[in-house]
N, C-alpha and C positions, 0 to 999 in steps of 0.2 A: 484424468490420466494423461497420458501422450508421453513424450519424451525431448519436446522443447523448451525454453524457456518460458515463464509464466509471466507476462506486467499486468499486476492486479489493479482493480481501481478499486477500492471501496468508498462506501455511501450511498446516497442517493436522496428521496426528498424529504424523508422523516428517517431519526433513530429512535424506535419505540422500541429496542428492546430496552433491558436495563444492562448496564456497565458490566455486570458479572458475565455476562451471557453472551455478551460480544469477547470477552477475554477468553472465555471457557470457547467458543466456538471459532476461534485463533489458531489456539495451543492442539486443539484435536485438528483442526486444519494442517495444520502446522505439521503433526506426529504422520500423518501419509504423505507430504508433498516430496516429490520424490525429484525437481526439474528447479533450476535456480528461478529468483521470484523477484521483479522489483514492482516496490507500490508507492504509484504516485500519488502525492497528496497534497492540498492546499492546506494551507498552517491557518488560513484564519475561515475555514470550514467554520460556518455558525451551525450546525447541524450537529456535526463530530467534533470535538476539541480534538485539539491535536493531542493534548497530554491522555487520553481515551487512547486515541489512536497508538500514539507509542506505546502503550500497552499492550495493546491489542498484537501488536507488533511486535514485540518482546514477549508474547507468549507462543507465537507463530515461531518465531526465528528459536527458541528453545529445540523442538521436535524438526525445523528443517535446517539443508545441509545450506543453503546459499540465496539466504534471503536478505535485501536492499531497503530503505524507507528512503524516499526523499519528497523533502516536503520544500512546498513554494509558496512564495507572498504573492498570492492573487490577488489582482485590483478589482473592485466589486463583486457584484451578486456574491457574497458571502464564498466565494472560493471555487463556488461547483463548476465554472467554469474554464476552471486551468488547463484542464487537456485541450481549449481551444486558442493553447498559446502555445506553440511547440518552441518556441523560441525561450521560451523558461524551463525545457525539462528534456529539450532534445538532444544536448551533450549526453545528460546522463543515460538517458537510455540507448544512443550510440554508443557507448562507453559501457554500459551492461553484456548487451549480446556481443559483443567484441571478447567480454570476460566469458562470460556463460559459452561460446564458441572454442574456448582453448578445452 
């Protein structure tokens, strides 16, 4: 709930669900999120592909009113690391809550 803006991270150290289940559990995400949404993501995630993810992402953004994906070319450890580059992703989400603020 609340009534700020959302920056989601998804992932983490295993995706053991199966591909349907992360899409269906998007889309019903997606149908309550009521607060504009950006999700950051590394594009070469060895865990989640990104083409999953834009999925995932495109059943999300269906059911909400102002939801973001932006994905980055992270250098090593398969990706999981990009939020510890703010220098790859910090325009855009200066650039989000500036939108999400009007």
């Amino acid at each position: 709930g609340g009534h700020a803006p959302d920056i989601l991270r998804v992932g983490g150290e295993r995706n053991c669900l199966p591909e349907e289940n992360l899409i269906e559990a998007g889309r019903r995400f997606g149908q309550t999120a009521s607060v504009p949404s950006l999700w950051i993501y590394a594009a070469n995630d060895n865990l989640t592909p990104i083409s999953l993810m834009r999925q995932v992402h495109q059943a999300y953004a269906e059911g909400a009113k102002d939801s973001h994906l932006r994905y980055y070319d992270s250098q090593g450890a398969g990706g999981h690391f990009v939020l510890r580059h703010p220098d790859y992703w910090s325009g855009d989400v200066e650039g989000f809550l500036a939108h999400a603020a009007k």
